[in-house]
C-alpha positions as a printed NumPy array, in Angstrom:
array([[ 91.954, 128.713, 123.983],
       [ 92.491, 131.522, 126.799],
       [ 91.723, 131.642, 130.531],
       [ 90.391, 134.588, 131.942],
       [ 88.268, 135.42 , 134.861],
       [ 85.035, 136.777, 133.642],
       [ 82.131, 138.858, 134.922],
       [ 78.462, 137.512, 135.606],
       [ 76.255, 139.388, 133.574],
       [ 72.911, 137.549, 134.829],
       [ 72.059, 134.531, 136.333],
       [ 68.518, 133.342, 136.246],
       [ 65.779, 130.006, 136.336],
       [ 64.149, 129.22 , 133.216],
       [ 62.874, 125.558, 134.378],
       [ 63.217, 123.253, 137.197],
       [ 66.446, 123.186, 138.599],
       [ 67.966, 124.479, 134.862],
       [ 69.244, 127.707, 135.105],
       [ 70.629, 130.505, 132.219],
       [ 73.737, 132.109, 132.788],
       [ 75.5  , 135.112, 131.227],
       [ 79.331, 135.429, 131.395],
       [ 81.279, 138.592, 129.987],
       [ 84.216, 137.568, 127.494],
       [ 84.864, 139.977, 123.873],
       [ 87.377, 137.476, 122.355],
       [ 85.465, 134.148, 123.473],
       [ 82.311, 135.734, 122.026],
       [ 84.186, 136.306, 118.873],
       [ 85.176, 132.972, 118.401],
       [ 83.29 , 130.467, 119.929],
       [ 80.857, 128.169, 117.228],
       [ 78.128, 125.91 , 118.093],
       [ 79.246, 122.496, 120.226],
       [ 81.997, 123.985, 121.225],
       [ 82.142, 124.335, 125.183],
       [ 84.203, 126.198, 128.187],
       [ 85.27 , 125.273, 131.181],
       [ 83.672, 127.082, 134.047],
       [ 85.404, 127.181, 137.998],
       [ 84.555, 129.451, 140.659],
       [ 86.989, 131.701, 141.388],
       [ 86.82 , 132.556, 144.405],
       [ 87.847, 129.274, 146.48 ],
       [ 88.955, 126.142, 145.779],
       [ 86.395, 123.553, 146.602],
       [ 85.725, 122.854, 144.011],
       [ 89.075, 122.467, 142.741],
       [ 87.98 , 121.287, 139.381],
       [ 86.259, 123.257, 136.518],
       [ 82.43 , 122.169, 134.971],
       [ 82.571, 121.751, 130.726],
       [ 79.403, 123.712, 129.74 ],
       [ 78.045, 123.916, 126.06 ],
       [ 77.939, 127.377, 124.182],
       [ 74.156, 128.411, 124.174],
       [ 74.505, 131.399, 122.132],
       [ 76.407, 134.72 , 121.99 ],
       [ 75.344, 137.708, 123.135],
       [ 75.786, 141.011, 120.808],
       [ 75.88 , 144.734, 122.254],
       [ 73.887, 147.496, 120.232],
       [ 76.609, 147.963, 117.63 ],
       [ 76.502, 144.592, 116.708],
       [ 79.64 , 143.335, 118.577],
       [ 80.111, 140.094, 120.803],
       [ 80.597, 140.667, 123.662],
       [ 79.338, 137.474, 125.98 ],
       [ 78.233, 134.371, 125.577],
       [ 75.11 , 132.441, 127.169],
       [ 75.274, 129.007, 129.172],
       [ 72.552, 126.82 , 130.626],
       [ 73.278, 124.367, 133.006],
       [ 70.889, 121.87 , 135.295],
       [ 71.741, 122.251, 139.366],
       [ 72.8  , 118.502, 139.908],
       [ 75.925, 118.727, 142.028],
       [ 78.362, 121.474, 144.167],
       [ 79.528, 123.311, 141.271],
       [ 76.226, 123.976, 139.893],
       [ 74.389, 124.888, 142.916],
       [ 77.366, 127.249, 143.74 ],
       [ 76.797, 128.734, 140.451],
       [ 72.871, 129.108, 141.07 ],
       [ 73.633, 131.202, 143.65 ],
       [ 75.898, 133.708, 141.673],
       [ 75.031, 137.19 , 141.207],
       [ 75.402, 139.736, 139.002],
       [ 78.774, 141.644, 138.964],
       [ 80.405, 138.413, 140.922],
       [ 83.454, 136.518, 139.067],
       [ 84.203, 132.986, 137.905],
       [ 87.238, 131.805, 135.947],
       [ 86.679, 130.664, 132.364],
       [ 88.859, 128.703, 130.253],
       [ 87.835, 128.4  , 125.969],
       [ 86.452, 127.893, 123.756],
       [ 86.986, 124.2  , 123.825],
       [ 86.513, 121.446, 121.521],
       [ 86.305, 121.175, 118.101],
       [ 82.243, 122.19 , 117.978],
       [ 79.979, 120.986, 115.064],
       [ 80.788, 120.855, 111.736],
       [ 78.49 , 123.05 , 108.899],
       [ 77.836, 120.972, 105.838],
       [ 75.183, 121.292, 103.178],
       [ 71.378, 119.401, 104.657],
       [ 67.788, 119.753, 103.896],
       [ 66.162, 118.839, 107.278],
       [ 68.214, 119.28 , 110.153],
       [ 66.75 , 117.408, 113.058],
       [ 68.148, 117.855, 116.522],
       [ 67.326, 115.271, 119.231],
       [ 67.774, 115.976, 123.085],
       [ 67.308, 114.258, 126.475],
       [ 67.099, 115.824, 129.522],
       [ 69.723, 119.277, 129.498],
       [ 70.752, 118.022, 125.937],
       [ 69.344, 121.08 , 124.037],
       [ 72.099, 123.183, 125.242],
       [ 74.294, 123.092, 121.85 ],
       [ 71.57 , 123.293, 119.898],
       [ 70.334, 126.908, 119.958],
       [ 73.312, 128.484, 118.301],
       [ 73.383, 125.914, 115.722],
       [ 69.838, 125.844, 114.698],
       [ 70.238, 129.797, 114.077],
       [ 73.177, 129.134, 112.41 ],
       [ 71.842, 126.63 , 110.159],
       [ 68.578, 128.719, 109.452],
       [ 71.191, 131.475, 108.706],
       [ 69.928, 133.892, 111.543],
       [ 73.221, 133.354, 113.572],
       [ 77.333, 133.621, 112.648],
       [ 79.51 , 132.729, 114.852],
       [ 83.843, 131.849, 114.579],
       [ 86.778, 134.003, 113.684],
       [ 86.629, 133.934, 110.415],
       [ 82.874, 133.893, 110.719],
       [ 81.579, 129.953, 109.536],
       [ 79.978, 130.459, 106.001],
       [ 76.814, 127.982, 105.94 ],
       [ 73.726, 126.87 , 103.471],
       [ 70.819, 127.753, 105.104],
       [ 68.724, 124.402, 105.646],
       [ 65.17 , 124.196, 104.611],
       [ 63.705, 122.705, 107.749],
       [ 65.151, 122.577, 111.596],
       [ 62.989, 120.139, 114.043],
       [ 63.687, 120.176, 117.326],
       [ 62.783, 116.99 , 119.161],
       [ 62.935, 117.274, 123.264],
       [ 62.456, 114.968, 125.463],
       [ 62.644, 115.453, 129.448],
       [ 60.751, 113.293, 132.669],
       [ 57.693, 116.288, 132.714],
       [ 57.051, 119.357, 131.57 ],
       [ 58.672, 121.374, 134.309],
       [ 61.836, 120.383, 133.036],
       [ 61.072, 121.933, 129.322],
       [ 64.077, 124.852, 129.055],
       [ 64.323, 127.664, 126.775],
       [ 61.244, 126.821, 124.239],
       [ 60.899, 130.335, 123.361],
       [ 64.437, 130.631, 122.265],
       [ 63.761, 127.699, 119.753],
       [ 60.117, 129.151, 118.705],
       [ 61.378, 132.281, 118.066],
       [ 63.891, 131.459, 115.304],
       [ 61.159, 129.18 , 113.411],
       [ 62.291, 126.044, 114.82 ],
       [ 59.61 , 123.007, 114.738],
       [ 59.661, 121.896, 117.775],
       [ 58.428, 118.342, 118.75 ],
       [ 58.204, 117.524, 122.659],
       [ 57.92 , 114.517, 124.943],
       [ 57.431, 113.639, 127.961],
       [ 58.432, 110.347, 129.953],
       [ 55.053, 110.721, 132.333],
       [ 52.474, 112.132, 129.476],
       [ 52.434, 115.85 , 131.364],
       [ 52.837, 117.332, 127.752],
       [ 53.247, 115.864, 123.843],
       [ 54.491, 112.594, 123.064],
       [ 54.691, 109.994, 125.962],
       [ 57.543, 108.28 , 126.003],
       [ 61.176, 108.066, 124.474],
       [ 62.013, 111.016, 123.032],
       [ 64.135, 108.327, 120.672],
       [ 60.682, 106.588, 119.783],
       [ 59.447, 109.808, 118.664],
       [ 62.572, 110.839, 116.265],
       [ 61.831, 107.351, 114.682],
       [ 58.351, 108.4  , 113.44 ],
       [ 59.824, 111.542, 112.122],
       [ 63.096, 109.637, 109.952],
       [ 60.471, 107.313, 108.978],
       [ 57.937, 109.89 , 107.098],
       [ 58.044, 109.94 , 103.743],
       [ 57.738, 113.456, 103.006],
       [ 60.393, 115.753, 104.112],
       [ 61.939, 113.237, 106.213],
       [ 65.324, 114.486, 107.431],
       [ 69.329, 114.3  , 106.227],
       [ 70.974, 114.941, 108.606],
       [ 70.385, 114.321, 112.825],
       [ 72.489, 115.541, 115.459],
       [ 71.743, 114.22 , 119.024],
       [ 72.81 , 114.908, 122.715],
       [ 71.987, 114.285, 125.987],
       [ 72.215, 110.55 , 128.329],
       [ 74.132, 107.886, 126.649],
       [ 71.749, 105.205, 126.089],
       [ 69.204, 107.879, 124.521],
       [ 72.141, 108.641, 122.447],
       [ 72.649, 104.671, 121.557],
       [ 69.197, 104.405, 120.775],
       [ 69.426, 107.091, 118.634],
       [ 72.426, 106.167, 116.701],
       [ 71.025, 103.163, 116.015],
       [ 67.475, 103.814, 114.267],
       [ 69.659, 106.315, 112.305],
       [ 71.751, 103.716, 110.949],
       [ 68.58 , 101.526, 110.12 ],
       [ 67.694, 104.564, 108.183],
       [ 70.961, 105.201, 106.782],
       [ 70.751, 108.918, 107.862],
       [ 73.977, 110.638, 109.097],
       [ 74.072, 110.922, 112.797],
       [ 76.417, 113.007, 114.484],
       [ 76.067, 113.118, 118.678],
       [ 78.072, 115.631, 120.991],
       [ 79.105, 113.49 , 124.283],
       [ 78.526, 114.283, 127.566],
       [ 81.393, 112.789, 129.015],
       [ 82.967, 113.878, 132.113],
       [ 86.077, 115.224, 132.231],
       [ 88.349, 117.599, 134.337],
       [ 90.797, 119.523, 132.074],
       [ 88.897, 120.187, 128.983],
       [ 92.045, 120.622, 126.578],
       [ 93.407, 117.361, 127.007],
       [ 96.134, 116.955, 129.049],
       [ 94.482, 114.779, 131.379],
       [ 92.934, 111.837, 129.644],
       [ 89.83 , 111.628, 131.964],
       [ 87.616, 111.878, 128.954],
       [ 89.079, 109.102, 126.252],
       [ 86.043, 106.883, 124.495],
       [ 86.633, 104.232, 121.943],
       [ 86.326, 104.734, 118.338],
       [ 86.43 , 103.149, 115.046],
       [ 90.314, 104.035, 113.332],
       [ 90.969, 103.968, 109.591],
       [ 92.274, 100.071, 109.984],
       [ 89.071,  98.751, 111.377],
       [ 90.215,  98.736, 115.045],
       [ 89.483, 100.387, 118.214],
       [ 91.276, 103.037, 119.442],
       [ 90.541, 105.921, 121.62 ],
       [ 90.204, 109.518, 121.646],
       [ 89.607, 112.313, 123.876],
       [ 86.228, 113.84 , 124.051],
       [ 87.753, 117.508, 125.062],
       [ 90.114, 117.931, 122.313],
       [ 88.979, 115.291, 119.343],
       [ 84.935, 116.31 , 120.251],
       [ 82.793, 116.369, 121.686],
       [ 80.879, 115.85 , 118.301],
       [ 81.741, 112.522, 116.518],
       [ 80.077, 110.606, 113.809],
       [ 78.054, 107.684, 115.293],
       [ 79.152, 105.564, 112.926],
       [ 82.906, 105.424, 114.549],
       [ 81.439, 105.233, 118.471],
       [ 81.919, 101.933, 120.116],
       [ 78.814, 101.008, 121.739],
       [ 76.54 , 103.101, 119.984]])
């Protein structure tokens, strides 16, 4: 991990209220892997005193190939966030990462992500890393390109959709839904993952989900029914991001068959379901 201030690059809307940020950083570029996160504080004053975890979107390459930023998106929902929709270009924030221990690459035929709400944040960079477009770490992550990527989004109404394009573009199948019908499935996003586990043809391996908790649950669940791995990056809150606070602890299945706890920042944020307590 390092802490540095870094440069904003750009700084724009891409749906309601869900904005795309660019911040300058060689070295976090370089090694930074998919659902891994930083820690993101303005630096210029102190309210808030506290830094914002945001997922790794992607990184950004210059023309000779090198990293040289990476990409965040983040939903306006409280001070820190609108104080970073309001950032321009050339300003400065403080930076701490890359954080986490991101998700792991392992061998799948069908990789299905699920996400709720701003949950399709982590997923961008590891779609194109498991379709073998994108390489990310230092040393770069070797992976098996997977036959199939489905994306399955689900937000309140279409409005909310973010970065679509981004998913298209790469060749990722994208299946949407909506909570009030404005565009593809209505309902769950959850109920709509089912139908896809439960087809016969194709049906996919592996599914990594993230966004609210309960979709999460509900997700975890009708994977286990299914008996198909299920690996979810948390959301939870937390105000260090490299563990020396303990904000961030959830409960989790240890090797004896008890409960113990570990922190989301340093021991995640991506855990097997299987070992969640309450999912």
């Amino acid at each position: 991990m390092q802490q540095f201030r870094s440069c904003v690059l750009d700084n724009f809307q891409i749906a309601d209220q869900i904005y795309q940020i660019r911040l300058s950083g060689c070295e976090l570029a370089r090694t930074i892997v998919p659902g891994q996160f930083v820690m993101v504080r303005a630096g210029h004053q102190t309210d808030p005193l506290l830094g914002r975890a945001f997922a790794l979107y992607d990184v950004v390459y210059d023309e000779n190939d090198d990293p040289i930023a990476v990409d965040l998106v983040y939903q306006v929902i409280g001070k820190m966030t609108s104080l970073m929709a309001s950032l321009k270009k050339d300003q400065f924030v403080d930076v701490w990462g890359p954080l986490g221990n991101g998700f792991p690459v392992q061998k799948t035929s069908h990789l299905m992500m699920v996400a709720g709400g701003i949950g399709q944040t982590p997923f961008l960079a590891l779609a194109k890393e498991y379709l073998g477009i994108g390489k990310y770490g230092n040393p770069i992550r070797e992976s098996i390109p997977t036959e199939t990527c489905t994306l399955c989004y689900g937000v309140r109404n279409k409005e909310q959709f973010a970065g679509l394009s981004d998913f298209e573009s790469i060749g990722v199948n994208i299946q949407l839904a909506t909570e009030d019908g404005s565009e593809g499935y209505q309902g769950r996003v959850t109920n709509l993952a089912e139908k896809i586990i439960r087809q016969k043809k194709n049906a996919p391996d592996l599914v990594i989900g993230c966004g609210p908790e309960p979709m999460m649950a509900a997700l975890a669940g009708i994977a286990r029914e299914h008996q198909v791995t299920c690996l979810l990056s948390l959301e939870t809150p937390m105000a260090c991001g490299f563990g020396a606070c303990f904000s961030c602890v959830t409960a989790v299945l240890d090797e004896q068959g008890g409960w113990d706890y570990r922190r989301v920042c340093t021991e995640g944020p991506v855990f097997n379901a299987r070992v969640l307590k309450g999912f």
